[in-house]
C-alpha positions as CSV (number, residue, x, y, z in Angstrom):
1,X,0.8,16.3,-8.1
2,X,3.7,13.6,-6.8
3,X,2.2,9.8,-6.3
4,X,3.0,8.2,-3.2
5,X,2.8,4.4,-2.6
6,X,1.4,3.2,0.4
7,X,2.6,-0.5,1.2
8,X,0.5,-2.4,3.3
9,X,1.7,-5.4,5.5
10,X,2.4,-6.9,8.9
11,X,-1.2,-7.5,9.5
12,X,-1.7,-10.3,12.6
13,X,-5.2,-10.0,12.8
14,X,-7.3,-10.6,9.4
15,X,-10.3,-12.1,8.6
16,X,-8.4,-15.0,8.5
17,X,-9.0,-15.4,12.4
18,X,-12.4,-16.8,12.1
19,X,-14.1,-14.1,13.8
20,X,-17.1,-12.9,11.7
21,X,-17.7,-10.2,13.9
22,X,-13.8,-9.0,13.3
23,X,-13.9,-9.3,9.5
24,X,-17.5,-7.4,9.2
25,X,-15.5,-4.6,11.2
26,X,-12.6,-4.3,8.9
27,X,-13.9,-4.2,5.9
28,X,-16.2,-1.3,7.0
29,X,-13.1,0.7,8.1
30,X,-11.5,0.0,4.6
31,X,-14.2,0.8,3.7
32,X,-14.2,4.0,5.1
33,X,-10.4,4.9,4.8
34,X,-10.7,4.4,1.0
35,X,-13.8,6.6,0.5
36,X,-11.7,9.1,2.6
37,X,-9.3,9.2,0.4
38,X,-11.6,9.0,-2.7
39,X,-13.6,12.0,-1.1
40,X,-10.2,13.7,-0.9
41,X,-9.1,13.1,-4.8
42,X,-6.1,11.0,-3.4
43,X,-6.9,7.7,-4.4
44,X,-5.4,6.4,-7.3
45,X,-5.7,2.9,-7.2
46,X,-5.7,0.1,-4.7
47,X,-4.5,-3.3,-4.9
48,X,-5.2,-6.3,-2.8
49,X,-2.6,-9.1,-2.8
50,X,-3.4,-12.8,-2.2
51,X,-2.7,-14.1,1.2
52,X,0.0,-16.8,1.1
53,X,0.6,-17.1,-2.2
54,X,3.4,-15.5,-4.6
55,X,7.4,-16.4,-4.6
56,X,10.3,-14.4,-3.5
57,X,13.8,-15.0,-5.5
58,X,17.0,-14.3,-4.0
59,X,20.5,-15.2,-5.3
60,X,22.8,-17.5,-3.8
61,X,26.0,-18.5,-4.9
62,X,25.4,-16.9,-8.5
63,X,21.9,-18.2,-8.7
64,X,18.8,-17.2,-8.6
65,X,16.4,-19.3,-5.9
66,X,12.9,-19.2,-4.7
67,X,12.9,-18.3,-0.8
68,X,14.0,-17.9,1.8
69,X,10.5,-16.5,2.3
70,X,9.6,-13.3,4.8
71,X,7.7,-13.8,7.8
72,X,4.8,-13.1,8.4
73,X,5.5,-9.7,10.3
74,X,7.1,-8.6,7.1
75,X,4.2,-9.4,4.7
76,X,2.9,-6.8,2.1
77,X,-0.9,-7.8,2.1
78,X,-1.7,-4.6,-0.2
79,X,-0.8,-1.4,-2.4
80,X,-2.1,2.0,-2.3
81,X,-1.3,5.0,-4.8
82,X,-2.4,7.9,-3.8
83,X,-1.7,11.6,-4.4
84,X,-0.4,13.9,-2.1
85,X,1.3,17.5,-2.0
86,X,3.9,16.3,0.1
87,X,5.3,13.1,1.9
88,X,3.5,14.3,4.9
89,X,0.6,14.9,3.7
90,X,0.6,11.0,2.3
91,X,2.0,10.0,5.8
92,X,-1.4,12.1,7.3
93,X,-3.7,9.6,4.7
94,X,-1.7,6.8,5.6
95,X,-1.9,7.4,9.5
96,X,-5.7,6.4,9.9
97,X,-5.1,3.0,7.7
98,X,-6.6,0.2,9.4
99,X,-3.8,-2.5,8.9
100,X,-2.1,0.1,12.0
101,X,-4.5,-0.3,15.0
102,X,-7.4,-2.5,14.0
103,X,-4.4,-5.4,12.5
104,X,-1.1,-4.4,14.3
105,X,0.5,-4.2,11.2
106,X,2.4,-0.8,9.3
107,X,2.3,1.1,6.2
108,X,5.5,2.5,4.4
109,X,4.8,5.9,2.7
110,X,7.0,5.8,-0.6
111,X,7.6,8.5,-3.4
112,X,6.8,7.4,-6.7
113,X,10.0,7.9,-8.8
114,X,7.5,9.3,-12.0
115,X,9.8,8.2,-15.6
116,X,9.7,10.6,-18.2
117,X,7.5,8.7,-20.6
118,X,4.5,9.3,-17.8
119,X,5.2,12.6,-17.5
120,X,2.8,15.1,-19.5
121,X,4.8,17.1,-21.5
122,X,4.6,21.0,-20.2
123,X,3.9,23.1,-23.4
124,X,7.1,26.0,-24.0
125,X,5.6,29.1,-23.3
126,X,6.3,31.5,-26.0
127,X,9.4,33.6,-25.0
């Protein structure tokens, strides 16, 4: 089945805005996406990145230079893989992610590009 990857970002509201009440409430609808997708046999694996903290390199003039860094509107905050049968079928899992209306942020659906060595060899089937 193809792999999608669901990038996370954009998020303006996080439980970084120092309402308990706010933070209790998304993490139960994580909560409840992921066990969705779990329930569904999509999820694959989920990654949380730290807030505020990483490096972006860009090249300027021939070199290679930390920054200039992306706003916060353009912030991945997390990564999804999940399994789907078709890009909308990940685009349907990815609709009902919290980081969309509970943060105001987006999701971008992408196809994982699977290499050959993680590829299980199909067996030849005798002619």
């Amino acid at each position: 089945m193809p792999r999608y990857l669901l990038i996370l970002g954009g998020a303006d509201l996080d439980k970084r805005s120092g309402d308990p009440d706010f933070r209790a409430r998304m993490l139960e609808r994580y909560s409840v996406w992921m066990r969705g997708l779990e329930a569904r046999g999509q999820l694959v694996e989920s990654l949380k990145l730290y807030d505020q903290t990483g490096r972006r390199l860009t090249v300027r003039g021939g070199e290679v230079i930390d920054g200039p860094f992306i706003e916060s509107k353009d912030a991945v905050g997390g990564l999804f893989v999940v399994d789907a049968a078709s890009l909308d079928e990940a685009t349907e899992a990815a609709r009902s992610c919290p980081v969309i209306e509970l943060q105001n942020g987006w999701v971008e659906v992408r196809v994982i590009e699977m290499s050959r060595a993680s590829v299980p060899a199909v067996p030849a089937t005798p002619a």
